[in-house]
N, C-alpha and C positions, 0 to 999 in steps of 0.2 A: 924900304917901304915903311911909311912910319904908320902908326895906329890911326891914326883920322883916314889913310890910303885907303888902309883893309878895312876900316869901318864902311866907306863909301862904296866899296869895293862888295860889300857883306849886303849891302842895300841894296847896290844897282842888281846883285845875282837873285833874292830873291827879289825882285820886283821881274826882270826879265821872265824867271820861273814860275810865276805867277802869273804871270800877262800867259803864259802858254795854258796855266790851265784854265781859261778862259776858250779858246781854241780848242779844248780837248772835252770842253762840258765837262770839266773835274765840278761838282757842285758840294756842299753841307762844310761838313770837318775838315774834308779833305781838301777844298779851296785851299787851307789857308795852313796844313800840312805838310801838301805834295811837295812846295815850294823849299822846304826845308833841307830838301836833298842836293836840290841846286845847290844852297848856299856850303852845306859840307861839303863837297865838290871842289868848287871853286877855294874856301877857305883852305884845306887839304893841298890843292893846288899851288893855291902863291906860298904857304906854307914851307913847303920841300924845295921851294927856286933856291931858297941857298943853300942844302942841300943836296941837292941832286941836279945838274945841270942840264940835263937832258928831258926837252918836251914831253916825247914821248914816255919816257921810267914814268912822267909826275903826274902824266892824265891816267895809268893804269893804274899807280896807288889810289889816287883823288878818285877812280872809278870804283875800286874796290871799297873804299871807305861810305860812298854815296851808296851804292850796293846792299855792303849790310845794314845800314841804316834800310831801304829801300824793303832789304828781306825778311827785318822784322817790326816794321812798322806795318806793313801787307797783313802780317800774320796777325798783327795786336789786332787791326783796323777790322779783317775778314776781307779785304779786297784783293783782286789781281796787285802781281807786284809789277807789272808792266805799267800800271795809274802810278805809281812814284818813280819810277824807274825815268818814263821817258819826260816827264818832265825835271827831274835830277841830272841828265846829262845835258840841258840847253845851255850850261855857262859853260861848257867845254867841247861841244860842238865845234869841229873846226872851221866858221861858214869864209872868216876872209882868209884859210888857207887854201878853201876853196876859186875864190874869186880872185886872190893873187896867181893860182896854177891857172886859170882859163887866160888870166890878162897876159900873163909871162907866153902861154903858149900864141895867142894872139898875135901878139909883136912879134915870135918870132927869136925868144930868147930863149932858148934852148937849155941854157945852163941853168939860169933859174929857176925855171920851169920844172926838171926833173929833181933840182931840190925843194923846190915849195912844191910840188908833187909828191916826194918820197916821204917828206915829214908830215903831210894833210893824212896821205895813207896808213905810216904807222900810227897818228896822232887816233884814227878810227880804229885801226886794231886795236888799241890799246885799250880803248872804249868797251868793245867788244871783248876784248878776253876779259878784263876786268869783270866786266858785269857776269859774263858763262864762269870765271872761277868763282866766285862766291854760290852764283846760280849753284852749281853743281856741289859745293859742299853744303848746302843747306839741303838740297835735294838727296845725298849721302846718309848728313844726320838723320832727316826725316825717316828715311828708309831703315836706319838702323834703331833709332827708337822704337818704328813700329815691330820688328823683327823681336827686340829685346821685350815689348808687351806681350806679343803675342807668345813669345817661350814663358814668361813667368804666368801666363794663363792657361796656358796646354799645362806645364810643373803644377799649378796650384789646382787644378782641375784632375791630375791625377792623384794625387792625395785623397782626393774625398774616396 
């Protein structure tokens, strides 16, 4: 892939991610934000193809990457992380692994079929865990910095 690829490649994702937050009423800052996650995504993505050979390993990393982007731009921002999130996975979205598993099964092609089915499905695990591991060690952190506030406040509160 040479650089003008992933340049056009880096456009078409956020321009796709952007048309979504139109769809979703993303409105002010975040228009022109949200989109940002897409495009980490996708870059991450084609990124690791030579790399990592496997669809599914490179949508879990490329998720985890859009994620923490996703987990602390939420926090900088003050909004739901679910406002960058779902518009962050629209360029890995698997929709024509979709539409090749419905045609495959249509015709009648069975072999196909249970492989552009098996890879659409890990391709959305991948998705999903991706986004739940970061979810949950952000969710982790949080709980343990409040824990460590709250003991140096009880400690500094028995002193007096």
């Amino acid at each position: 892939m040479t650089i003008l690829d992933l340049l056009i490649s880096i456009i078409f994702s956020y321009i796709a991610s952007l048309g979504f937050t139109f769809v979703f009423h993303i409105r002010g800052k975040l228009l022109f934000i949200a989109p940002i996650g897409g495009v980490i995504i996708w870059v991450v993505y084609l990124l690791l193809e030579p790399i990592l050979p496997g669809e599914i390993i490179r949508s879990f990393f490329a998720t985890m990457a859009a994620a923490l982007f996703c987990e602390v731009t939420a926090r900088i921002m003050k909004v739901p992380v679910t406002v960058f999130m779902i518009i962050a996975i629209v360029p890995l979205v698997p929709g024509s692994g979709l539409y090749y598993t419905m045609e495959y099964a249509i015709e009648e092609n069975y072999d196909m079929f249970m492989s552009k089915c098996t890879t659409t499905i890990g391709i959305a695990g991948a998705i999903a865990v991706g986004m739940i591991f970061i979810a949950s060690l952000f969710r982790i952190g949080t709980m343990l910095s409040q824990k460590i506030k709250k003991a140096s406040y009880i400690h500094s509160y028995k002193k007096l």
